[in-house]
C-alpha positions as CSV (number, residue, x, y, z in Angstrom):
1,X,-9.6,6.3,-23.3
2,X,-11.8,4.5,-26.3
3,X,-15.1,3.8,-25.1
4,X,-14.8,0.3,-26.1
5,X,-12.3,0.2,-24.1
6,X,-13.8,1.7,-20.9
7,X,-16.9,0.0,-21.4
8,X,-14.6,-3.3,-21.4
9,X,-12.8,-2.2,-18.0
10,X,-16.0,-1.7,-16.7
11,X,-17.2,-4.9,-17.5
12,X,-14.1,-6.9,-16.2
13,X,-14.1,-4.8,-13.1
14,X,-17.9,-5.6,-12.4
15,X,-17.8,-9.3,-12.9
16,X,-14.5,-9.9,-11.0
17,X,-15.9,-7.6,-8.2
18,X,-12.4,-5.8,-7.6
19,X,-14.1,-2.9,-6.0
20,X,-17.3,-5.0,-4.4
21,X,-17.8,-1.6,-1.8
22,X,-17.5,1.9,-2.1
23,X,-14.4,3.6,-0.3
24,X,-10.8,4.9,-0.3
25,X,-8.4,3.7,-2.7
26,X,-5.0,3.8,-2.1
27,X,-3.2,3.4,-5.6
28,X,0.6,2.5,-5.5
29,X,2.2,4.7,-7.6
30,X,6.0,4.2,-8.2
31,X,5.9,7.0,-10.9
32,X,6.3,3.9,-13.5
33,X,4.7,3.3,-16.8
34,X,2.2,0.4,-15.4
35,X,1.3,3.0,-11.5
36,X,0.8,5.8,-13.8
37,X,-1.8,4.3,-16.3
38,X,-3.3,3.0,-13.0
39,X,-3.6,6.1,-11.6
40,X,-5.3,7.3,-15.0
41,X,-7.6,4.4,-15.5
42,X,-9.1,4.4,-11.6
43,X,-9.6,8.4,-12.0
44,X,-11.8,7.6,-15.4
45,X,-13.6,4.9,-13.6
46,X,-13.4,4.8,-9.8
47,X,-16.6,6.8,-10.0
48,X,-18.6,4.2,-11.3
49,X,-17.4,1.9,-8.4
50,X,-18.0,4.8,-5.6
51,X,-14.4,5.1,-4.9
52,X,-12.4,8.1,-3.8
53,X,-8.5,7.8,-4.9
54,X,-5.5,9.0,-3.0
55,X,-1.9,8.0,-4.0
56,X,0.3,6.0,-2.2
57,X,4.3,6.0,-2.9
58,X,6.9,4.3,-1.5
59,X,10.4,5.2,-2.0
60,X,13.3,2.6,-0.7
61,X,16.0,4.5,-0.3
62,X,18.5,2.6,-2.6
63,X,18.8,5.2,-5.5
64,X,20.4,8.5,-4.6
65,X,17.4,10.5,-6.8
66,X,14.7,9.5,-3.7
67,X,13.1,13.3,-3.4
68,X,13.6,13.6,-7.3
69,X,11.0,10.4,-8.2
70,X,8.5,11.1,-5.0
71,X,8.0,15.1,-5.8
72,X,7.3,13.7,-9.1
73,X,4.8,11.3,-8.0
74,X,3.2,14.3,-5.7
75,X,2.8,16.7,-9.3
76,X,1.3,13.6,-10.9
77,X,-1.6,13.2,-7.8
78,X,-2.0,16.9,-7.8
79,X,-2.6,17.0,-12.0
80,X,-5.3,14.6,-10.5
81,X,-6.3,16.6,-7.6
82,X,-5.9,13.8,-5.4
83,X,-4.1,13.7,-2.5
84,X,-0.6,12.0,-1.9
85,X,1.0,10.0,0.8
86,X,4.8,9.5,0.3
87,X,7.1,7.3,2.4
88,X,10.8,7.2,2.1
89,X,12.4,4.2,3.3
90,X,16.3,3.8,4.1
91,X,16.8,0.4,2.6
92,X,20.5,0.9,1.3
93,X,22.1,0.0,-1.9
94,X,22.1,-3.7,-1.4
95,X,18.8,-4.5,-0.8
96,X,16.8,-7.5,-2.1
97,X,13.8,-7.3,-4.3
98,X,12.0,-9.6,-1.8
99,X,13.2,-7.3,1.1
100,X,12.4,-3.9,-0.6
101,X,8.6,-5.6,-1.6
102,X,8.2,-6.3,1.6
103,X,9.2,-3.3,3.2
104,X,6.8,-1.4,0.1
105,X,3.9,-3.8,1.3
106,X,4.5,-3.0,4.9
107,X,4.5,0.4,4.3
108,X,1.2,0.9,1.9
109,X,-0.4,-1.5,4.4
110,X,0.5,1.3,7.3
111,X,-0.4,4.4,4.7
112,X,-3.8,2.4,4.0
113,X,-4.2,2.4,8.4
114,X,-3.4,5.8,9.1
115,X,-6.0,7.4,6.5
116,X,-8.7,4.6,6.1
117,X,-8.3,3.8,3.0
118,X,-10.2,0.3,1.7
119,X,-8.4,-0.5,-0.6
120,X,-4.7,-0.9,-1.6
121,X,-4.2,-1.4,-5.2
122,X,-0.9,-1.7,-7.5
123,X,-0.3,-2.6,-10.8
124,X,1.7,-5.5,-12.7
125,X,3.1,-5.7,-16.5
126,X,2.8,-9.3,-17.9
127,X,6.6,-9.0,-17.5
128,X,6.1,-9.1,-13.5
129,X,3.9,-12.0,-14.0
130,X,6.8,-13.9,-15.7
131,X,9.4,-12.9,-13.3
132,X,6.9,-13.5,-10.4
133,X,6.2,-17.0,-12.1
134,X,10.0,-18.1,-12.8
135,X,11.5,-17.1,-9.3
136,X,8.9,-18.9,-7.6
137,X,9.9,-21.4,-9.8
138,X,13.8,-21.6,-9.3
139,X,12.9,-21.1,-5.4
140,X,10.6,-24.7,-5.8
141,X,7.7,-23.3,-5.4
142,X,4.4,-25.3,-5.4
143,X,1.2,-25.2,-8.1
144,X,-0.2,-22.2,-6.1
145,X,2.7,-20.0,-5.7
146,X,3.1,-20.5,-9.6
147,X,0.2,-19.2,-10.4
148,X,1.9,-15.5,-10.6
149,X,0.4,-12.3,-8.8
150,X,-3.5,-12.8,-7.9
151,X,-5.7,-9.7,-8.6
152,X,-6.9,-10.4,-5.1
153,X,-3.9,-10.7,-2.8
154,X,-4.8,-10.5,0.7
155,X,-8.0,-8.2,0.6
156,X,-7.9,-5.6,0.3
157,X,-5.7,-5.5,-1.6
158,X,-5.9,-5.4,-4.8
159,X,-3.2,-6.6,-7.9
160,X,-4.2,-5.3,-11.3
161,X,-2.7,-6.7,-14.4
162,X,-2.2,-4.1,-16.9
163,X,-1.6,-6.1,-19.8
């Protein structure tokens, strides 16, 4: 990473007060693009904030490659040399988006329980904002719901926007 670009991170990260304690971080990581660059940004700065990192990853059991995407996600924590918690789920084929991020959030939130972690924290494109933004939208949503994904969810957990 460019310093400049570090020493911005850094700068956002202190004056929104993301990490305001030291701790375990639980970092969702779905093997995607945006979980994957959050995996490599909290390993170059996670330090400065006192945090140890673990990964989280949730599989939903509606693609028939399940094993294929979470052994991949358990190489990437071990290039890391952090460790991994994987949960497969059994959600089906015809599972909602609403129903299989809930069932993601449920099970991080019970990952984050059983090791004591302080932190959950997952990562959003600006294209998850917009979809965030329009169903709430289309569902009548009021001025708060259409505000997108908050870095700060329900503490502690945290949503990063990887723009």
């Amino acid at each position: 990473m460019p310093a400049d670009l570090r020493t911005r991170l850094l700068d956002h990260l202190r004056q929104t007060a993301l990490f305001g304690r030291p701790g375990l971080a639980l970092l969702a990581v779905s093997g995607g693009p945006d979980s994957v660059a959050l995996l490599d940004l909290m390993h170059l700065v996670g330090p400065e904030f006192e945090l140890e990192l673990a990964v989280g990853h949730v599989e939903h059991g509606i693609q028939c490659e399940t094993q294929q995407a979470a052994e991949q996600v358990r190489e990437l924590a071990q290039r890391y040399s952090v460790p991994c918690y994987c949960e497969i789920l059994s959600l089906g084929a015809g599972t909602s988006e609403t129903t299989a991020r809930e069932a993601r959030y449920s099970a991080l939130r019970g990952m984050q329980e059983r090791v004591h972690a302080r932190y959950v924290v997952t990562a959003h494109q600006r294209d998850d904002q917009v979809e965030t933004v329009l169903y709430r939208f289309l569902r009548g949503s009021g001025i708060a719901g259409l505000a997108g994904i908050p870095a700060r969810k329900n503490s502690p957990v945290v949503n990063w926007l990887l723009a």
